[in-house]
PDB file of the backbone (N, CA, C, O) and the ligand in Angstrom, with CONECT records:
HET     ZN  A 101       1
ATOM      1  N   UNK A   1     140.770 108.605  52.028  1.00  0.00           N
ATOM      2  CA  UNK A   1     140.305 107.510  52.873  1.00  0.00           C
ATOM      3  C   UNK A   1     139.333 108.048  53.913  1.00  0.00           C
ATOM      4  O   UNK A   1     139.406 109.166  54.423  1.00  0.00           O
ATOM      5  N   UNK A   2     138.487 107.193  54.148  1.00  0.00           N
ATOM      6  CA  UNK A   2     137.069 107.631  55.107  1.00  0.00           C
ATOM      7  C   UNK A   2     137.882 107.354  56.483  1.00  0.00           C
ATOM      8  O   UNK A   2     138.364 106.266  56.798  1.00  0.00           O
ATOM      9  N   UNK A   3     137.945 108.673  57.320  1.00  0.00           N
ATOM     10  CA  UNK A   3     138.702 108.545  58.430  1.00  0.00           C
ATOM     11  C   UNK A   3     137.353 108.386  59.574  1.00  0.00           C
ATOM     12  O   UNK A   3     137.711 107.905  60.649  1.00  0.00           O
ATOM     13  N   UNK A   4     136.102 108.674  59.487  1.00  0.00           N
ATOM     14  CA  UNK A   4     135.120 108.531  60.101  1.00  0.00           C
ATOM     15  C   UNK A   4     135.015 106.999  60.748  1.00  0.00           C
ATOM     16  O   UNK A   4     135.956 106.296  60.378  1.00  0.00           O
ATOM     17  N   UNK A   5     134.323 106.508  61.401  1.00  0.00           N
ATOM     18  CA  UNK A   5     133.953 105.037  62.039  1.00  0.00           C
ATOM     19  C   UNK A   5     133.513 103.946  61.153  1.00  0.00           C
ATOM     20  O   UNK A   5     132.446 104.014  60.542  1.00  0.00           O
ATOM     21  N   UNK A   6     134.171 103.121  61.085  1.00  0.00           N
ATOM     22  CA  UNK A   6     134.540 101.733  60.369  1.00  0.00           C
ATOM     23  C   UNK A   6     132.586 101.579  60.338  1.00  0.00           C
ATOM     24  O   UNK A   6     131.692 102.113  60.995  1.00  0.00           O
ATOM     25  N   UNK A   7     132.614 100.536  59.176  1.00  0.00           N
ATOM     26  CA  UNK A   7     131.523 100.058  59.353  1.00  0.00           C
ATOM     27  C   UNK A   7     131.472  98.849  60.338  1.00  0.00           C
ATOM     28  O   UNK A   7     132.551  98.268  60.460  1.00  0.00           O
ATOM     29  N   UNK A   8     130.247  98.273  61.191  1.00  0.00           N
ATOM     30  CA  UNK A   8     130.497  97.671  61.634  1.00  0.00           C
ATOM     31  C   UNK A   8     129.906  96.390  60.939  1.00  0.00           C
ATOM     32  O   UNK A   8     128.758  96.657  60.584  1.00  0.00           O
ATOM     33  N   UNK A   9     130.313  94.876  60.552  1.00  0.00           N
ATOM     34  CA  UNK A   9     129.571  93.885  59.850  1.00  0.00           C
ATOM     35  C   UNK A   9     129.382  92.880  61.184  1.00  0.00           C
ATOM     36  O   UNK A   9     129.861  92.849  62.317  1.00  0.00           O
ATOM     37  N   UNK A  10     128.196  91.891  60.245  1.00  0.00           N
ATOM     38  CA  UNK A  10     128.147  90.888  61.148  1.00  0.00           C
ATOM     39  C   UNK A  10     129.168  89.766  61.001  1.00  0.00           C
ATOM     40  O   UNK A  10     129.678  89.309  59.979  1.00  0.00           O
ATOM     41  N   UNK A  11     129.385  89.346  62.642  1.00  0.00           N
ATOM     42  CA  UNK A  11     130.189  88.006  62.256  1.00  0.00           C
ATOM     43  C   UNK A  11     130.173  86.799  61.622  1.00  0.00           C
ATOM     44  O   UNK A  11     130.942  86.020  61.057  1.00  0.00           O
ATOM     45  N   UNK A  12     128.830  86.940  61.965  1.00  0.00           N
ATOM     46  CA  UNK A  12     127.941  85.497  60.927  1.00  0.00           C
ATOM     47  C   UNK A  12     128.233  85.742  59.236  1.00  0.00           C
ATOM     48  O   UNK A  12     128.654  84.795  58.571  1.00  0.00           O
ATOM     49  N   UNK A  13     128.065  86.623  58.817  1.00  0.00           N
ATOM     50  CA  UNK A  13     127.321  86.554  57.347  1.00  0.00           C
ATOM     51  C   UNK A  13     128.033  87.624  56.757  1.00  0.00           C
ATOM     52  O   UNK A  13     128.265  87.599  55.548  1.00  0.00           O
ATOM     53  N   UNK A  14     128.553  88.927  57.751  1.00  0.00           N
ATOM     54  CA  UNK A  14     129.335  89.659  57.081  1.00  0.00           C
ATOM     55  C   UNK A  14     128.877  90.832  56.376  1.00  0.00           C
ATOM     56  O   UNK A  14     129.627  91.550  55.716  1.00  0.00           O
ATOM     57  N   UNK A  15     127.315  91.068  56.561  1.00  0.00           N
ATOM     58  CA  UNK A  15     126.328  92.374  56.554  1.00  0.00           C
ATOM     59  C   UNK A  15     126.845  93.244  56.945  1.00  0.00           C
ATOM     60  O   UNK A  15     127.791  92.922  57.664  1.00  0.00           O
ATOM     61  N   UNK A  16     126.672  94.502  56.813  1.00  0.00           N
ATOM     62  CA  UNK A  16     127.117  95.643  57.652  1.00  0.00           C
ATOM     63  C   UNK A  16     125.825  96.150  58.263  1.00  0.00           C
ATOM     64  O   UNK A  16     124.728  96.173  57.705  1.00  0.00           O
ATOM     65  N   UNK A  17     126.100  96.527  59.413  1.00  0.00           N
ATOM     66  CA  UNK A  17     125.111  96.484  60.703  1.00  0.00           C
ATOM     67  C   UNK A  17     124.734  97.811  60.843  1.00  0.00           C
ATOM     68  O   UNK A  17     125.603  98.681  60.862  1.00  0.00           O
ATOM     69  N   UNK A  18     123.448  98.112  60.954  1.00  0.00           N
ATOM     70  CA  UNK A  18     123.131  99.382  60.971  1.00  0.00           C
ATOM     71  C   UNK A  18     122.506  99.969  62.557  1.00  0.00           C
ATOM     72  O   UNK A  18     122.590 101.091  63.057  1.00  0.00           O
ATOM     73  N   UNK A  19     121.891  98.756  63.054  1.00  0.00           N
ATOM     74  CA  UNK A  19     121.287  98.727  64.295  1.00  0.00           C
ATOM     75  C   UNK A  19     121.893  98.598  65.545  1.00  0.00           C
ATOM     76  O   UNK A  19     122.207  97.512  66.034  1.00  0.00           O
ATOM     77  N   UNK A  20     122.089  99.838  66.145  1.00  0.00           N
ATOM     78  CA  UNK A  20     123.122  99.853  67.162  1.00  0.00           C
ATOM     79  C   UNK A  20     122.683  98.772  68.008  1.00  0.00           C
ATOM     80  O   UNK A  20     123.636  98.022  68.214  1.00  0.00           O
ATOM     81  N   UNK A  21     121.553  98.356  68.624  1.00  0.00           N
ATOM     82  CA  UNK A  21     121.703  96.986  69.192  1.00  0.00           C
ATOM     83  C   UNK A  21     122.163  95.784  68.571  1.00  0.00           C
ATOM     84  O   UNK A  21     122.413  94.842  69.322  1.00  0.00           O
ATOM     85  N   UNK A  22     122.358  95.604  67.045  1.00  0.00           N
ATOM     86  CA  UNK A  22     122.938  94.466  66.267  1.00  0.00           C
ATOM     87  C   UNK A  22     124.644  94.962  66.284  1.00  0.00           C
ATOM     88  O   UNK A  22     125.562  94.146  66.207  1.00  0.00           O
ATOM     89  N   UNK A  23     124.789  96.066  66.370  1.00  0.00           N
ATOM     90  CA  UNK A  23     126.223  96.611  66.074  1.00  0.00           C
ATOM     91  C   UNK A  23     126.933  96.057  67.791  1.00  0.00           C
ATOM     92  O   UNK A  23     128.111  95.776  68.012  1.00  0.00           O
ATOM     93  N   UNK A  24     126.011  96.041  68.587  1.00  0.00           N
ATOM     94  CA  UNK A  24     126.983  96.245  69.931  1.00  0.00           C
ATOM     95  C   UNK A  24     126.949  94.226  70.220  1.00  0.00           C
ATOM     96  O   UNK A  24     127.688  93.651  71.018  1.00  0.00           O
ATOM     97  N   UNK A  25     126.442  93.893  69.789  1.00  0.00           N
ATOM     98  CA  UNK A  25     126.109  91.981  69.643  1.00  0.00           C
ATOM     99  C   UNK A  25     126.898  92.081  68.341  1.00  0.00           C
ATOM    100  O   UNK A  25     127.559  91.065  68.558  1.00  0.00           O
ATOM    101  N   UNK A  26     127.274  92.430  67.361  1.00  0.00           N
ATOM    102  CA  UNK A  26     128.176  92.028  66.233  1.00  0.00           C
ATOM    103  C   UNK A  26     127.551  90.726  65.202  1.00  0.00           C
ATOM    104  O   UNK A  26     128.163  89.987  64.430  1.00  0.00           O
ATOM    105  N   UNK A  27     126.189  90.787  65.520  1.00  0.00           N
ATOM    106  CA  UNK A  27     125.360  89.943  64.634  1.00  0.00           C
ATOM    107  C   UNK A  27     124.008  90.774  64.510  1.00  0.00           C
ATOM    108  O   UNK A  27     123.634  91.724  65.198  1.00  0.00           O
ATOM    109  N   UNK A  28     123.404  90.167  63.476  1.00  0.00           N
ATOM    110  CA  UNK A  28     122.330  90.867  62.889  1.00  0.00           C
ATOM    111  C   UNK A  28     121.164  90.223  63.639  1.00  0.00           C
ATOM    112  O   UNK A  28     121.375  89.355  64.486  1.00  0.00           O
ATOM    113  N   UNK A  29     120.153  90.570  63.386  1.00  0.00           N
ATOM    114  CA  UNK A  29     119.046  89.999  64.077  1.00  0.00           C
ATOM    115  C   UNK A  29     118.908  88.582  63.568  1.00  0.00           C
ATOM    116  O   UNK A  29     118.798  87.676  64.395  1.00  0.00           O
ATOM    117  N   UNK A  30     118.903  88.306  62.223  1.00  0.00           N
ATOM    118  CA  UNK A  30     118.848  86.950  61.874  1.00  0.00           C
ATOM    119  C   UNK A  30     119.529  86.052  62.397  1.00  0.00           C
ATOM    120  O   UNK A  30     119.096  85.007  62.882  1.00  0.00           O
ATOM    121  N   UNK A  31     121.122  86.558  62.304  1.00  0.00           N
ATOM    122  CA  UNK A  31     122.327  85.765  62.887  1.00  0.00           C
ATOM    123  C   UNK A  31     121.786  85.251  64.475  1.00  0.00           C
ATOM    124  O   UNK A  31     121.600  84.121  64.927  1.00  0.00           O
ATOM    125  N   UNK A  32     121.636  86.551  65.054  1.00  0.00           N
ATOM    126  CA  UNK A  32     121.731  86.113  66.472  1.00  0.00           C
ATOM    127  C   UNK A  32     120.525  85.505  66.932  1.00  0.00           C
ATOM    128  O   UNK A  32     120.533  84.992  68.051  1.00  0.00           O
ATOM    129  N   UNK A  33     119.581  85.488  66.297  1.00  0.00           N
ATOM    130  CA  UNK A  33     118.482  84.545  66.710  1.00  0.00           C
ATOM    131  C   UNK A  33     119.137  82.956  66.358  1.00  0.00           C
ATOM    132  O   UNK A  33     118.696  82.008  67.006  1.00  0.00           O
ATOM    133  N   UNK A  34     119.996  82.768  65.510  1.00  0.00           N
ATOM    134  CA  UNK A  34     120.412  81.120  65.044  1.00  0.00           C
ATOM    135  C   UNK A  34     121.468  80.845  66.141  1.00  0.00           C
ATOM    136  O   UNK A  34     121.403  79.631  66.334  1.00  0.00           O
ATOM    137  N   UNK A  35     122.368  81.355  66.920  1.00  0.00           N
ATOM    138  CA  UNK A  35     123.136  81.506  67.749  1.00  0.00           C
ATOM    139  C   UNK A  35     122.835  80.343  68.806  1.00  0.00           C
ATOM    140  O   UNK A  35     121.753  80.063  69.322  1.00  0.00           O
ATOM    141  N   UNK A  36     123.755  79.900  68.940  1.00  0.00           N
ATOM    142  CA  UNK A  36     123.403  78.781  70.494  1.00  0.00           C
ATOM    143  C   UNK A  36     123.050  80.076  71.626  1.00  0.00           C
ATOM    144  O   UNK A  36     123.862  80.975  71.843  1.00  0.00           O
ATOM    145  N   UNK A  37     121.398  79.976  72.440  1.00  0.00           N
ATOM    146  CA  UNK A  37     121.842  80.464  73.644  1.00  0.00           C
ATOM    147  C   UNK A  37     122.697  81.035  74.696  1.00  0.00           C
ATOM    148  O   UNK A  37     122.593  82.088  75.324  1.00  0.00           O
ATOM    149  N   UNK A  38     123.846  79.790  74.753  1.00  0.00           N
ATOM    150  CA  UNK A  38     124.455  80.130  75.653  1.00  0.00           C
ATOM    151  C   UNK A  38     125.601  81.399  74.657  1.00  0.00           C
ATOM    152  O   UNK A  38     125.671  82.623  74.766  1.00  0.00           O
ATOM    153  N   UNK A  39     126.005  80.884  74.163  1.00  0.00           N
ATOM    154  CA  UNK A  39     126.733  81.789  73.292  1.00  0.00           C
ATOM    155  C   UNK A  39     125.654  83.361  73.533  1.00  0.00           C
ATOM    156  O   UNK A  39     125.654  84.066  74.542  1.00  0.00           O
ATOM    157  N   UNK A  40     125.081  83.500  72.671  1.00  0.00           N
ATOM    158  CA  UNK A  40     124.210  84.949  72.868  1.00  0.00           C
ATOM    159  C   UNK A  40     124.396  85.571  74.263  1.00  0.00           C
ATOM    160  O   UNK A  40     124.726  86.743  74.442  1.00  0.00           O
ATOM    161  N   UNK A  41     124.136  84.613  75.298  1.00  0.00           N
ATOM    162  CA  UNK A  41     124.542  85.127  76.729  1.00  0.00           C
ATOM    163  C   UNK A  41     125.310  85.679  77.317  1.00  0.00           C
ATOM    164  O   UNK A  41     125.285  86.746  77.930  1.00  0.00           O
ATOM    165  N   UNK A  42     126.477  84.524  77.046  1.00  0.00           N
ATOM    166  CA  UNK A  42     127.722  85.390  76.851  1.00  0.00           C
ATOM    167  C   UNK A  42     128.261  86.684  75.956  1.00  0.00           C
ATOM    168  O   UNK A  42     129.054  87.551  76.324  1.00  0.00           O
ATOM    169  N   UNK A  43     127.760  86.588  74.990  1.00  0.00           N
ATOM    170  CA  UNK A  43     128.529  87.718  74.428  1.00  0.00           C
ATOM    171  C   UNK A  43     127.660  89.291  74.683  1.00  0.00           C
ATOM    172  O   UNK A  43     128.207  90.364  74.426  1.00  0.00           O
ATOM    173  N   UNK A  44     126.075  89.175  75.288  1.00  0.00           N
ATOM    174  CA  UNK A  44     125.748  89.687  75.872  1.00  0.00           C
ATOM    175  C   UNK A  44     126.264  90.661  77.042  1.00  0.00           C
ATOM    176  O   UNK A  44     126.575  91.845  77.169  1.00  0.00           O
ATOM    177  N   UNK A  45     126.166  89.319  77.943  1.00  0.00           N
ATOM    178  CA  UNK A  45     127.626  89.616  79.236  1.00  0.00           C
ATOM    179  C   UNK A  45     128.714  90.794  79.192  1.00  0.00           C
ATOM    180  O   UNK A  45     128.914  91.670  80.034  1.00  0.00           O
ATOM    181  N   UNK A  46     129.367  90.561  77.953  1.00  0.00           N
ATOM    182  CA  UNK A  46     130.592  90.521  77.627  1.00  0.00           C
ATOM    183  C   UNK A  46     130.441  92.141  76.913  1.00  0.00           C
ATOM    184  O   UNK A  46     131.382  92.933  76.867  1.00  0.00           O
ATOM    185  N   UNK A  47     129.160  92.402  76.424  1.00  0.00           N
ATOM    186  CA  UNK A  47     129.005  93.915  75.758  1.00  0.00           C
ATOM    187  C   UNK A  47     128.547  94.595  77.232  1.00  0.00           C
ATOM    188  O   UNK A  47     128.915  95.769  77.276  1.00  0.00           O
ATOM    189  N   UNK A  48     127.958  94.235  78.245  1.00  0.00           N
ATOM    190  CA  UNK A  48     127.438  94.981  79.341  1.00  0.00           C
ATOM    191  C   UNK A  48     128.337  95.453  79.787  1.00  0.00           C
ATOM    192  O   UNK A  48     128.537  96.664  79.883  1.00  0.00           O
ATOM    193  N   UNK A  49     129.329  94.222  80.288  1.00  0.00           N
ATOM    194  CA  UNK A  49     130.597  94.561  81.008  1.00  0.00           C
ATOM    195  C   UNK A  49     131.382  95.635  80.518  1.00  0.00           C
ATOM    196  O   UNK A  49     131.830  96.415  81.358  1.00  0.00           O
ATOM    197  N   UNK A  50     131.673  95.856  79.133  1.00  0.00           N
ATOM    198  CA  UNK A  50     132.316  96.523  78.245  1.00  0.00           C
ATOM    199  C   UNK A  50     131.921  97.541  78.455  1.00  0.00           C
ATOM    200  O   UNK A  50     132.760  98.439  78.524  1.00  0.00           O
ATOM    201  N   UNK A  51     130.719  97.830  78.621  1.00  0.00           N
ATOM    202  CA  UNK A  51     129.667  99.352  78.122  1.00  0.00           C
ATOM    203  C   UNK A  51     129.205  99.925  79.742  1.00  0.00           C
ATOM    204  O   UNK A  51     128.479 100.898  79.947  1.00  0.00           O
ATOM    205  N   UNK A  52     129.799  99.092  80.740  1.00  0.00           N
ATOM    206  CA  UNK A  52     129.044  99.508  82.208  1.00  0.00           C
ATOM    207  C   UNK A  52     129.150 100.865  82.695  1.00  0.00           C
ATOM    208  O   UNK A  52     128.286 101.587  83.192  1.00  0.00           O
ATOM    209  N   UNK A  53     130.892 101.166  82.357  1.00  0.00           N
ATOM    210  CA  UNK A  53     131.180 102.733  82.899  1.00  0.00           C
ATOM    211  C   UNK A  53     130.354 104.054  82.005  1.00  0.00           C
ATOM    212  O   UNK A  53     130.226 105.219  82.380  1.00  0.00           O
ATOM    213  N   UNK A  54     129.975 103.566  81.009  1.00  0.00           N
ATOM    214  CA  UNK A  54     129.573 104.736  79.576  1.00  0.00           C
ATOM    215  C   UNK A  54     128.397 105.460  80.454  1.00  0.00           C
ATOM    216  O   UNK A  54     127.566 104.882  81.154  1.00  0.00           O
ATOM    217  N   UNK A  55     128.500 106.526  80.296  1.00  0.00           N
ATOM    218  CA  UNK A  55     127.413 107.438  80.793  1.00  0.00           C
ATOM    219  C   UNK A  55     126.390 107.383  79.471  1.00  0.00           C
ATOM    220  O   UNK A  55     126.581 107.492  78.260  1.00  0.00           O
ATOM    221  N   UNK A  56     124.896 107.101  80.521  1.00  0.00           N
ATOM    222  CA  UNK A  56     124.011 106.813  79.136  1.00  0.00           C
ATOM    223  C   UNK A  56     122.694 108.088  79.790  1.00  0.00           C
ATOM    224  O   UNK A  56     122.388 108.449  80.927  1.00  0.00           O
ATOM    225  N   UNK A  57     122.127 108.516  78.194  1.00  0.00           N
ATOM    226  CA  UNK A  57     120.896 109.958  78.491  1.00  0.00           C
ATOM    227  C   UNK A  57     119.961 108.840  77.681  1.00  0.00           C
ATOM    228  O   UNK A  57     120.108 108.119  76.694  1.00  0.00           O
ATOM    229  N   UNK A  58     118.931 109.102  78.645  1.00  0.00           N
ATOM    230  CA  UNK A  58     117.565 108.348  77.989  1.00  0.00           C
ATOM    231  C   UNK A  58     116.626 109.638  77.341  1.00  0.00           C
ATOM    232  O   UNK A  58     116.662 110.780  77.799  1.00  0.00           O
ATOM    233  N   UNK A  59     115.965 109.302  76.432  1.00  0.00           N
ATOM    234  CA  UNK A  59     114.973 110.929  75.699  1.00  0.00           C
ATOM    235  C   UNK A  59     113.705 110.553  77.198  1.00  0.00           C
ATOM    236  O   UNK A  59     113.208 111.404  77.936  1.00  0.00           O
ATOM    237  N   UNK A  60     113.575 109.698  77.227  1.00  0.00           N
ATOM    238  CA  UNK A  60     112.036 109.856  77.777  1.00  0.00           C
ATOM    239  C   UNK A  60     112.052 109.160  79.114  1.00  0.00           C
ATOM    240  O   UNK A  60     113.205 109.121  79.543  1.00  0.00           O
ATOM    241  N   UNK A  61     111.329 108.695  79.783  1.00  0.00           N
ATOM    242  CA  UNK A  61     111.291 108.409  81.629  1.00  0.00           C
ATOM    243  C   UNK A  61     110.635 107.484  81.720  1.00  0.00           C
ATOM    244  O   UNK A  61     110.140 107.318  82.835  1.00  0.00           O
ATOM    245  N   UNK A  62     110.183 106.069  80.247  1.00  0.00           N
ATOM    246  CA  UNK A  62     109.726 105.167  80.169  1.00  0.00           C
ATOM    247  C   UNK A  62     110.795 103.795  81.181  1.00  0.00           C
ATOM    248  O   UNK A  62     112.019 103.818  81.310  1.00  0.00           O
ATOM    249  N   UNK A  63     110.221 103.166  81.520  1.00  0.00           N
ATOM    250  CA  UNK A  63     111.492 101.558  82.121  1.00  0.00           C
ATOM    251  C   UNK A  63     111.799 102.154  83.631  1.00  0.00           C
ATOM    252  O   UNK A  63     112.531 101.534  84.402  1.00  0.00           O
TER     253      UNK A  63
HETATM  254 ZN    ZN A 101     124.418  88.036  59.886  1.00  0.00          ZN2+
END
């Protein structure tokens, strides 16, 4: 058994997600463009909040 990290799929459609920004939203780009707004917002929200403490390294000094 693959003890490594689950794949992650979308909720919509059930793809497996390759794009860590589609992986951390749990929909694919297609999905989440069809998404009600407010919904997207929230679950937005809801990955920031999740991800706030994570220590993050940027490669470059762009933003
Ligand atoms: Zn999808």
């Amino acid at each position: 058994m693959n003890t490594t990290e689950m794949p992650v799929v979308c909720r919509r459609c059930g793809r497996v997600l390759l794009d860590p920004r589609s992986v951390a939203l749990g929909l694919g780009p297609g999905c989440a463009t069809g998404l009600r707004p407010a919904d997207l917002d929230t679950l937005a929200a809801a990955a920031a909040r999740a991800t706030a403490q994570l220590p993050l390294d940027f490669a470059g000094d762009e933003g």
